[in-house]
C-alpha positions in Angstrom: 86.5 131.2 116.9 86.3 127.5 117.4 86.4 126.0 120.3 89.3 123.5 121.0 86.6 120.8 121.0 85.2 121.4 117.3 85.5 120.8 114.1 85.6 124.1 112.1 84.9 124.6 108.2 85.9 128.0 106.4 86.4 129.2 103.2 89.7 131.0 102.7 91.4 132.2 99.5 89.4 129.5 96.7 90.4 126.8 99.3 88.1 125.3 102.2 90.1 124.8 105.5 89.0 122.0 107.9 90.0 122.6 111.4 90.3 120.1 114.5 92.5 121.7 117.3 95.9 122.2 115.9 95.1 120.5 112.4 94.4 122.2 109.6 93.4 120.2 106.5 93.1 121.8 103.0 90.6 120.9 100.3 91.3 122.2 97.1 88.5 123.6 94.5 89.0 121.8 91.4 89.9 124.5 88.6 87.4 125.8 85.8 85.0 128.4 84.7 82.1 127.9 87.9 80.2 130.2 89.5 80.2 130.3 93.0 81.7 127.4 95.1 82.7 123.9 93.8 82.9 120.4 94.7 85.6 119.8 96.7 89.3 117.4 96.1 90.2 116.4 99.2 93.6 115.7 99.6 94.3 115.7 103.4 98.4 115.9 103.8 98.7 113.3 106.2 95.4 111.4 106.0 96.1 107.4 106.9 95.3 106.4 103.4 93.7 103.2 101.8 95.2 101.1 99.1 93.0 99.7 96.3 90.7 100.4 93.7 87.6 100.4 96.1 88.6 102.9 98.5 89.5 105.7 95.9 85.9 105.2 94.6 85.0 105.7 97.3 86.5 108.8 98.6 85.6 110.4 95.2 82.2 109.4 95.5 82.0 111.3 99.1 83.4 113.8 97.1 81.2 114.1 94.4 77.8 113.9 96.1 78.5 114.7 100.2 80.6 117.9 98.8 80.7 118.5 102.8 82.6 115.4 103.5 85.1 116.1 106.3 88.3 114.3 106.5 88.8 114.1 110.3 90.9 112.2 112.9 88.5 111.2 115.9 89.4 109.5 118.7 87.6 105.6 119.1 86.2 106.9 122.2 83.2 107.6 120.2 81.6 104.1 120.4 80.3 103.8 124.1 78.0 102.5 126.2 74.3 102.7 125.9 74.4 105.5 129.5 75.8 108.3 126.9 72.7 107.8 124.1 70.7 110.9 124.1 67.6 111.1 126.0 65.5 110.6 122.8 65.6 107.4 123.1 64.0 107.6 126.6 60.8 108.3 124.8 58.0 106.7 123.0 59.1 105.2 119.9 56.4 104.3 117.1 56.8 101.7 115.1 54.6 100.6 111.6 54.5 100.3 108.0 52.5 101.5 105.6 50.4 99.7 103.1 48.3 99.8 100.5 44.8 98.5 102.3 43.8 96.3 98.8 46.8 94.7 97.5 48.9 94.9 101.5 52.1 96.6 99.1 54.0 98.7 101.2 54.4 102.9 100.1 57.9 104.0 100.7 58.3 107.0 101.6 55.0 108.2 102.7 55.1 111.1 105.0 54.0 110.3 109.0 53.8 113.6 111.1 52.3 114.5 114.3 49.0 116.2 114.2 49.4 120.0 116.0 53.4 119.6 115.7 56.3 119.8 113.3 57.6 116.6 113.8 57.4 113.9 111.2 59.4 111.5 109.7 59.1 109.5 106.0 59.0 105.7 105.7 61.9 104.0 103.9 62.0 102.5 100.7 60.1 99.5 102.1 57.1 101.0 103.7 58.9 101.1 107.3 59.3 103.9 110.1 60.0 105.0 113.3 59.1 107.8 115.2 59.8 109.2 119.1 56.5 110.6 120.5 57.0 112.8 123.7 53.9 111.5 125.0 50.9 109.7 124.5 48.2 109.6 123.6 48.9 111.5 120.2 47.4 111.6 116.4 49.4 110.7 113.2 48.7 111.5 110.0 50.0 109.3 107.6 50.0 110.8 103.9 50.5 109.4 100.2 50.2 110.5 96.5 47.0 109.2 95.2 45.3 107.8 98.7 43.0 109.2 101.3 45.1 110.3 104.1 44.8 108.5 107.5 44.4 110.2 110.8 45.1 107.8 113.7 45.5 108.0 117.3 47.6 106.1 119.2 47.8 104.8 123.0 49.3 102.9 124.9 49.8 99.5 124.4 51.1 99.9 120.8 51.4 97.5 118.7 55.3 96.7 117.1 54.8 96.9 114.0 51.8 99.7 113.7 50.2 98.5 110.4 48.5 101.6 108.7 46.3 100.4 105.8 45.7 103.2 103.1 43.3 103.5 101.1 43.1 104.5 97.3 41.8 108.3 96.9 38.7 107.7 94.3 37.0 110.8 92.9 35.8 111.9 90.0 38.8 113.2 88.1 38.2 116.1 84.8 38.8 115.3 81.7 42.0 116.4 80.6 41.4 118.9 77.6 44.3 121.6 76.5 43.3 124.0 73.8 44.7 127.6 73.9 47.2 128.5 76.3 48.4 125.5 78.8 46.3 125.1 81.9 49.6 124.8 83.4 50.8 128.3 82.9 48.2 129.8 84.9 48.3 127.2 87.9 52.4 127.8 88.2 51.4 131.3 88.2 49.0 131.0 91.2 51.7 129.1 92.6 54.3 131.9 92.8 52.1 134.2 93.5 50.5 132.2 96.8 54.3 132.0 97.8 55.0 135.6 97.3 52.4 135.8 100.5 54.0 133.3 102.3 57.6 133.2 101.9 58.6 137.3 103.2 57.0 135.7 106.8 59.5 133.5 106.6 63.1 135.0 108.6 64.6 131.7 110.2 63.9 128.5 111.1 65.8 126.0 113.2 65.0 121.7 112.2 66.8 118.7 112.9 67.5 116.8 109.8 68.9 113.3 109.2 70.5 112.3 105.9 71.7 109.2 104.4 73.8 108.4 101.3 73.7 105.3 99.8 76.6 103.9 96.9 76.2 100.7 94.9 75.2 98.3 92.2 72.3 96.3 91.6 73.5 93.3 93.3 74.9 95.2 96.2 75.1 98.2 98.4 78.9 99.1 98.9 78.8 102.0 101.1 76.6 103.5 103.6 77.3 107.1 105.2 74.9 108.8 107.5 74.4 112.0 109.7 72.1 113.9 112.0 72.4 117.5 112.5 70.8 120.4 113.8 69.9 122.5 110.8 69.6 126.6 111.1 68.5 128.8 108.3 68.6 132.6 108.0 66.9 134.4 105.1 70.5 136.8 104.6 72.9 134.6 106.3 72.1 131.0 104.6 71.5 127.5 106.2 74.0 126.7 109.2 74.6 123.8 110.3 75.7 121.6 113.6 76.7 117.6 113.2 75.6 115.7 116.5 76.4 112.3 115.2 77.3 109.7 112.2 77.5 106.4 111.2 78.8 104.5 108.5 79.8 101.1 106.9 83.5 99.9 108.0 84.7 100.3 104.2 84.6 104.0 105.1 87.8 105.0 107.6 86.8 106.5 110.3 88.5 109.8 109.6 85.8 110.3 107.3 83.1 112.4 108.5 79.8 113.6 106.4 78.7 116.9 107.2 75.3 118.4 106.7 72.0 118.6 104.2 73.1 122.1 103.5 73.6 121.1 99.8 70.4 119.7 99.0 67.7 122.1 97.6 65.0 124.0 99.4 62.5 123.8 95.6 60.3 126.6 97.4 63.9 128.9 96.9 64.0 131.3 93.9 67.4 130.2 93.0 68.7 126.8 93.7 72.6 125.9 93.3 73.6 122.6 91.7 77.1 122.0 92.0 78.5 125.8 91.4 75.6 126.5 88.8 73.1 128.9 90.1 69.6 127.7 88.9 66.4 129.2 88.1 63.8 127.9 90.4 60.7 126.7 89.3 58.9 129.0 91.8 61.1 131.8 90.5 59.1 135.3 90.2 60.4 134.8 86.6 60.4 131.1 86.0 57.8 131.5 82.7 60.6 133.5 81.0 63.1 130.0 81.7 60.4 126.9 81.9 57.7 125.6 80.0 54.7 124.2 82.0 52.9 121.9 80.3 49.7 120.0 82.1 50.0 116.4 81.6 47.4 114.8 84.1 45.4 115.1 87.5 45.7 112.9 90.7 44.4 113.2 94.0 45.1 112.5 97.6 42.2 112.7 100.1 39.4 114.3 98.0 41.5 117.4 96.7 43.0 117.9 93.3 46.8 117.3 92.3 48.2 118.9 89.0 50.6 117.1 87.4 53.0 119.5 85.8 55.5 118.5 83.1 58.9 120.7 83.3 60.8 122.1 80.3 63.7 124.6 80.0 62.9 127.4 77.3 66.7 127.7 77.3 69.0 125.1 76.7 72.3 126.9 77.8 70.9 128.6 80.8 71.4 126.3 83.9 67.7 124.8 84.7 65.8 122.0 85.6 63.4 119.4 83.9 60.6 116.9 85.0 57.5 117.4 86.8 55.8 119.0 89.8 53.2 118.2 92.0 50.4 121.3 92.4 47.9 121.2 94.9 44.3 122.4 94.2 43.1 125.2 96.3 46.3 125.8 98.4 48.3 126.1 94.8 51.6 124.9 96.8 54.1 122.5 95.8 53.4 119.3 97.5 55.9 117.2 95.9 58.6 117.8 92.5 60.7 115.3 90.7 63.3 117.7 88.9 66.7 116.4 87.1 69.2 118.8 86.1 69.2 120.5 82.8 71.9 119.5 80.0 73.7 122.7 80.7 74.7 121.6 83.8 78.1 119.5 84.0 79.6 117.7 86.4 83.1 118.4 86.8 85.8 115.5 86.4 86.0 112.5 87.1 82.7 112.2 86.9 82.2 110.9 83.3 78.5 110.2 83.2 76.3 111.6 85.8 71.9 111.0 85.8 69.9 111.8 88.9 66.7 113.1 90.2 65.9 115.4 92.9 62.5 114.2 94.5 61.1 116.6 97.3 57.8 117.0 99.1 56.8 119.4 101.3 53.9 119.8 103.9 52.6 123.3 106.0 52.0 121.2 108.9 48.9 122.9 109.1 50.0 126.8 108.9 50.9 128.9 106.3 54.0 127.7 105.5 55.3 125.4 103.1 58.5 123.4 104.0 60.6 120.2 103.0 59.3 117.2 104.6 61.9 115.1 102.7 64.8 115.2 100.0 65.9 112.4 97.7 68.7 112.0 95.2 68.3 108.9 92.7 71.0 108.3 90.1 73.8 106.6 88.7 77.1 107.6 88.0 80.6 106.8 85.9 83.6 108.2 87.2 87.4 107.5 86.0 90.8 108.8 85.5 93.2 108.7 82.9 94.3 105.0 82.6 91.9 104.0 85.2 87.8 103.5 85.4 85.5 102.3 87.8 82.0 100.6 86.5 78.8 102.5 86.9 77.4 103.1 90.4 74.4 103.5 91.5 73.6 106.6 94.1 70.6 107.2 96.9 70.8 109.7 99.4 67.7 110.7 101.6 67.3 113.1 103.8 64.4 113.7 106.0 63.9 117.5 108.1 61.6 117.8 111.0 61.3 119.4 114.6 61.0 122.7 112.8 61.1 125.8 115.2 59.7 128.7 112.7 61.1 132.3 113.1 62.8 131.3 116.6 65.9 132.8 117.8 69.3 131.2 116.3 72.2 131.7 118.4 74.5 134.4 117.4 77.4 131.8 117.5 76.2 129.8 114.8 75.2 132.7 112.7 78.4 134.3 112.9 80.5 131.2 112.0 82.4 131.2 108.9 81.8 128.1 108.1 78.3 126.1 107.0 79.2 123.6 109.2 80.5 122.8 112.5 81.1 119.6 114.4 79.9 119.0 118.2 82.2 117.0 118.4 81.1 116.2 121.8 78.0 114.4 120.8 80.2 113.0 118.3 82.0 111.4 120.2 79.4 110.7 122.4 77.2 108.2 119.9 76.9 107.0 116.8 73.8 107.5 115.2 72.0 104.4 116.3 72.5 106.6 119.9 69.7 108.6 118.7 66.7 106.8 118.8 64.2 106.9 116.1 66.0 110.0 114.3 66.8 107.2 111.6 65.1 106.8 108.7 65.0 102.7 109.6 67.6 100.8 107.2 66.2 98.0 104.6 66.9 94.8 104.6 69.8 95.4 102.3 71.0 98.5 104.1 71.3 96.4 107.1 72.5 93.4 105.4 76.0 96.5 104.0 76.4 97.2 107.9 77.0 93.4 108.8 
C-alpha cells in the first residue's frame, strides 16, 4: 500500500488511477484496437485548469510523449532553502566541454564516464557537462563517434570549464565492396548471438536516470519538463521506478508532475513497446525474419572498427523499426542506433502528424555487459481537434542513466508495487532539481533563456 506520503500509480479496470492521500485521479485510455497499454487522456476532475490555446497544447503534449505525466496537487513547500539540497552537491563537481581538437566545434552529446565505475553522464547539445566525482583524484574517459577516445585524470585544482580536446580517429578504413549476401547479415547475427551470452547474466539492475523533455519551434523553446529518478529493473517484473525530484518552466502548473524514463526503449531488449505496439527488436533472436540489414559504410572510434548498418522492415504491416545501427568490431555490440518507427505504427489522436527518432548508445563500462548510456527522442509533431489546430512543434527529450548497481538486491517494496511509478514525495518536496547537483544534463543557452 502507499504510504500517506506518496504518490501512487496503478492500473485498474483499462483506467490508470493516480493516488495522493485521499485523492484519486483517473486517466482514461483512449479507445481503439491497441495492444497492451496506451497513452493516456488525462482528465483530472477537479484539476485547477488553464484557459487558452497554449496550455491545452501543452497538456496534450505531456500527454503524448511523457505518457507518465502525473496530474498532482503539491504543496509550495517544495522550493526551499539551499540546507534541504541533497548531499550530492557536497561533492566534486566537474565541469568541461568537449571539442573537436582541429576545428575547437563542440560534440554534443559525447559520453564522459568514470574509469573503474558506472557513473557517467553525456554532454548537452552544446558540448557541455557536469559531473559529481566522490573523490579525487579520478580518470575520465571522454568518448565520440569517429575520434580517439580520451583518458584524463583529474586533480585538484580543476579548471571551470575542463576543456577536452578530441581528436579525429584516422585509420585505414576497407573498401566497402557487397557482392553476394550482405556483410551486414552476418555481423547482426554475431550481434545476437554475443548478446545471447550476455543478456541471461543479466537479473536486475538499480541506475539513477535524469530525463528531460523539451517542446517548441525554431524560434523558441515553449516548455521545459524535467525529472530524476531512481530507476529499478527486474528481468520478470519490468522497470520500477521512484521520482526524487522535478523541475519545470512556469507555463507548466505545478500540479503537473513528469514521472519516469520507463517508456523509453532499452534497444538491447527483444521486444520494445512503442506507444501500445509491441515491436520486434533489432537484436531480436528472430530479427532477420522482420529486418533487412544492409552495410552502408565503416567508421571508427579509437583504432577499432564501426559497422554502419542500414535498417529496413521486411514487413510493412508488422510493427518495426527503420534506420541505422552502430556495430562495434570485435565486441559485435551495439554501441549506438538511430531507429524511427515503422509506418505501421500510428499515433493515436490528436496527434495528426507525428516524425521522430530514437538515438541510443550504450557502453559495458568495461565488463560484460552492455547498457544505455543515453536515450534521445528528436521529432516534430501536429496535433489538433475538430475545429481547432495547433502549428507544428518541435519535440527533444533526453535522458541520461548512470550509477548502475548490476544484479543488486531491489527492495521488495518497489517490486511488489502495482504501479511503474511512485513519488517520494518527500524529496519532492524537498528540492527541485537544480537541488541535485550535477545530476542535470546542463541546460543550453536557449534552455536557460525558456526558464527566465
Amino acid at each position: 500500500m502507499p504510504t500517506a506520503g506518496s504518490l501512487h500509480l496503478r492500473r485498474r479496470y483499462g483506467r490508470v488511477c493516480i493516488r495522493n492521500r485521499d485523492r484519486i485521479l483517473t486517466v482514461r485510455q483512449p479507445y481503439g484496437t491497441l495492444k497492451k497499454k496506451s497513452k493516456f487522456m488525462i482528465e483530472p476532475p477537479d484539476f485547477p485548469r488553464r484557459s487558452g490555446r497554449p496550455a491545452l497544447a501543452l497538456t496534450i503534449m505531456l500527454a503524448l510523449f511523457w505518457p507518465c505525466a502525473a496530474f498532482a496537487q503539491t504543496p509550495a513547500a517544495h522550493d526551499t532553502a539551499a540546507s534541504n539540497m541533497p548531499a550530492a552537491i557536497l561533492g566534486t563537481v566537474v565541469k568541461g566541454v568537449v571539442m573537436d581538437a582541429n576545428t575547437r566545434e563542440t560534440l554534443p552529446m559525447a559520453t564522459i564516464q568514470v574509469e573503474g565505475t558506472f557513473k557517467g553522464t553525456v554532454a548537452n547539445a552544446d558540448g557541455r557537462f557536469e559531473l559529481d566525482l566522490e573523490a579525487l583524484p579520478a580518470v575520465l574517459m571522454i568518448r565520440y563517434l569517429g575520434y580517439r577516445s580520451v583518458r584524463l585524470p583529474v586533480g585538484s585544482p580543476l579548471p571551470d570549464p575542463l576543456e577536452i580536446l578530441m581528436e579525429p580517429s584516422v585509420m585505414d578504413l576497407p573498401e566497402l565492396v557487397v557482392t553476394g549476401e550482405d556483410p551486414a547479415v552476418s555481423i547482426m547475427e554475431r550481434v545476437i548471438a554475443r548478446k545471447q551470452l550476455w543478456r541471461p547474466g543479466l537479473f536486475n539492475y538499480k541506475a539513477r536516470a535524469y530525463s528531460r523533455l523539451q517542446i517548441g519551434s525554431d524560434s523558441a523553446i515553449v516548455m521545459i519538463a524535467e525529472s530524476v529518478n531512481e530507476v529499478y529493473w527486474d528481468r520478470k517484473l519490468g522497470t520500477r521506478e521512484v521520482l526524487m525530484g522535478y523541475d519545470n518552466t512556469s507555463n507548466i502548473d505545478e500540479g503537473i508532475i513528469p514521472l519516469g524514463v520507463g517508456a523509453l526503449p532499452n534497444f538491447y531488449d527483444d521486444d520494445i513497446e512503442v506507444l501500445s505496439y509491441d515491436v520486434v527488436g533489432v537484436t531480436h533472436p528472430d530479427a532477420l525474419d522482420y529486418y533487412t540489414f544492409k552495410l552502408l559504410e565503416y567508421d571508427q572510434v579509437d583504432d577499432r572498427l564501426i559497422y554502419r548498418i542500414g535498417v529496413e522492415p521486411r514487413r510493412r504491416l508488422q510493427p518495426t523499426f527503420e534506420g541505422e545501427v552502430f556495430v562495434l568490431d570485435g565486441d559485435f555490440a551495439l554501441l549506438e542506433v538511430r531507429l524511427r518507427p515503422g509506418e505501421s505504427i500510428f499515433f493515436p489522436p490528436p496527434a495528426q502528424k507525428v516524425s521522430f527518432t530514437y538515438i541510443q548508445q550504450f557502453s559495458n563500462y568495461g565488463g560484460d555487459v552492455w547498457l544505455p548510456v543515453d536515450s534521445r527522442v528528436e521529432g516534430t509533431v501536429k496535433i489538433g481537434l475538430p475545429g481547432l489546430q495547433f502549428p507544428e512543434l518541435q519535440v527533444r527529450q533526453i535522458a541520461r542513466v548512470s550509477d548502475y548497481e548490476i544484479n543488486t538486491v531491489i527492495p521488495r517494496e518497489v517490486l511488489e508495487q502495482e504501479g511503474s511509478v511512485v513519488v517520494d514525495s518527500v524529496s519532492v518536496l524537498r528540492s527541485r532539481i537544480a537541488g541535485f547537483g550535477s545530476e542535470r544534463v546542463p541546460l543550453t543557452e536557449r534552455e536557460a533563456e525558456a526558464y527566465d
